[in-house]
N, C-alpha and C positions, 0 to 999 in steps of 0.2 A: 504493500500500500504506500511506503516511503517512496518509492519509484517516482508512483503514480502522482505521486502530491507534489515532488518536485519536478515532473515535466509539466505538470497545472503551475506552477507559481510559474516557471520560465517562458510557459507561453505566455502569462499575465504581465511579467516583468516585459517581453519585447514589444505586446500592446500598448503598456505604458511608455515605453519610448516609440514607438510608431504615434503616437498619441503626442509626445511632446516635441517630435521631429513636425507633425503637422502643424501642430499650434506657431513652430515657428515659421514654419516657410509660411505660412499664412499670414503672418506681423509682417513677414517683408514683403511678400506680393500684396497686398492691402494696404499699405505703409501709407499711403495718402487719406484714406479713407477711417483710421485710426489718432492720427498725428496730434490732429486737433484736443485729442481726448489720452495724450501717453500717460498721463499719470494712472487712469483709474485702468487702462489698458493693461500695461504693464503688471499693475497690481493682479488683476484677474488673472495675466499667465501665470506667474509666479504663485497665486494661490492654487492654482488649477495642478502644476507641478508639484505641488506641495500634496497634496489632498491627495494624488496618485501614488504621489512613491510612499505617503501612511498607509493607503489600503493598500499597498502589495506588500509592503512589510509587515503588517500585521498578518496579511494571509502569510507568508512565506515562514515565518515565527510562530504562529499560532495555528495555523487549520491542524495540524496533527493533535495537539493539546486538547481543541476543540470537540475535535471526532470523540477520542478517547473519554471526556468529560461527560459527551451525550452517551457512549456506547455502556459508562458506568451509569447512569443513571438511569436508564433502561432497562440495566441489568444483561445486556448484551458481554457477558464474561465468559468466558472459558479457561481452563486449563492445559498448558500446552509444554511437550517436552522436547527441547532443543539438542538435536544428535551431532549438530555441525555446524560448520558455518563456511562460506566460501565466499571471499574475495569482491566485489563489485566495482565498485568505482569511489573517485572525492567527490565531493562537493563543496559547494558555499553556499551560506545560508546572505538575509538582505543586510547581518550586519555583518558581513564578508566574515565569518568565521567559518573556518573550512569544517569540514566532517566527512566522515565515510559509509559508505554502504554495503551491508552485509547480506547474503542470504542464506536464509535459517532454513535449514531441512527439519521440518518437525512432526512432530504429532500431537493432533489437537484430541482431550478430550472434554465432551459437553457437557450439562450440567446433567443427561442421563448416564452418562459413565461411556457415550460410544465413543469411539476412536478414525479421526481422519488423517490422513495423511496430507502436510501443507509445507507450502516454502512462503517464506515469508522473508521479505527484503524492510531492512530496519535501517533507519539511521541514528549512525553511532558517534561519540565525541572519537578523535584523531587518537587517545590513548588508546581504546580498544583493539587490538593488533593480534585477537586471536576469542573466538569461540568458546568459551566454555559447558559444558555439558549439565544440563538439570532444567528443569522443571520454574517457567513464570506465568502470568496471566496474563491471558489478554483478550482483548475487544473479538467478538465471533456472534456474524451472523449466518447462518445456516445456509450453505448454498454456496459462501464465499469465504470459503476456509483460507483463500490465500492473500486477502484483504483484510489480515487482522495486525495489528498496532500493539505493543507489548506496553503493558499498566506498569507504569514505576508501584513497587511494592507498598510504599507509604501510601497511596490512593487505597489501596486494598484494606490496608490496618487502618485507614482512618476511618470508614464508613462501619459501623456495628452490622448493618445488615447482612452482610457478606460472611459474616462468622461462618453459621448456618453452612452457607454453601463451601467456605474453606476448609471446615471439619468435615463434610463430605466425602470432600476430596481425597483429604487425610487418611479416612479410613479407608477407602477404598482401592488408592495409589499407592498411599504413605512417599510423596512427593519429597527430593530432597532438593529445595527449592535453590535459586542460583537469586543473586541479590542485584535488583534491575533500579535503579537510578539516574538524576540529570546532573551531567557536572560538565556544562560546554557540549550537550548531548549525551546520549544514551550510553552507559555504563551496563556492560552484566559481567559479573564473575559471583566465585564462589564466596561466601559468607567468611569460611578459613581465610582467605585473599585479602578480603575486608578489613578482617580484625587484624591481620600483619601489615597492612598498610595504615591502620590507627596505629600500631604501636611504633612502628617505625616513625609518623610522625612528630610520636607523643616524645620520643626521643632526641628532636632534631632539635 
């Protein structure tokens, strides 16, 4: 779904400069027709570029956040076990911070306990430089196992409702879950990795 989302913002990003390439050739072939009025003209381009490059930075920043936030609210969760991960590409995001994309061989299971088979492509902060194996949640609607968005763990523990459905899991799995976080983008490793990168901090 990360794929997906960044060839929607870069088609959105070259509309808004096809957008503000127009607006200018337009000030200079009209330039007589305007002149009389540059102040309040001017103004409007300038606010006109302003107001586009907000909304595609906010879409380019936020629509995954977004999905995720409705797909938890909905209750649109699954449980899903990541076996690998393979190599994609870089990216930039609109505040040119780079990141990478990975795709996740996995397997989803739903809130019946079936099992599907899905590749999911994530984007990840430029630290991540290797897959780790276990068990996260994420976003699953039925039909579209390969359009699912991985839940940073803290969304899960903060909602009470989800208990219910995580002790589910629990017993049915016994998930040894891999610890999914934003730090400059997506983080997973293991919990052990975790706690030696706290201490190794706590030490510095």
């Amino acid at each position: 779904m990360q794929l997906k989302l960044y060839k929607r913002s870069t088609l959105f990003l070259t509309l808004v400069v096809l957008v503000d390439i127009a607006s200018i050739v337009a000030l200079i072939v009209f330039k007589d027709k305007w002149i009389s009025n540059k102040i309040p003209t001017i103004i409007a381009f300038v606010l006109l570029v302003f107001v586009l490059s907000t909304v595609y930075s906010y879409y380019d920043l936020n629509a995954d956040k977004i999905m995720i936030r409705k797909a938890v609210s909905n209750g649109d969760v699954a449980l899903a076990k990541i076996n690998n991960g393979t190599f994609v590409r870089f990216g930039r995001d609109a505040k040119l911070k780079n990141h990478v994309y990975w795709k996740l061989d996995a397997e989803i299971f739903d809130n019946d306990m079936k099992k599907f088979d899905a590749t999911i492509i994530e984007k990840f902060s430029t630290h991540q430089t290797q897959i780790p194996k276990g068990y996260v949640y994420v976003t699953y609607v039925e039909g579209k196992e390969n359009d699912c968005l991985i839940i940073p763990n803290v969304i899960i523990a903060s909602i009470p409702e989800y208990k219910v459905l995580v002790d589910d899991y629990e017993k049915a799995i016994k998930p040894k879950y891999l610890n999914a976080y934003i730090n400059d983008g997506l983080i997973l490793e293991t919990f052990e990795e975790t706690m030696k990168a706290q201490k190794q901090a706590e030490t510095e």
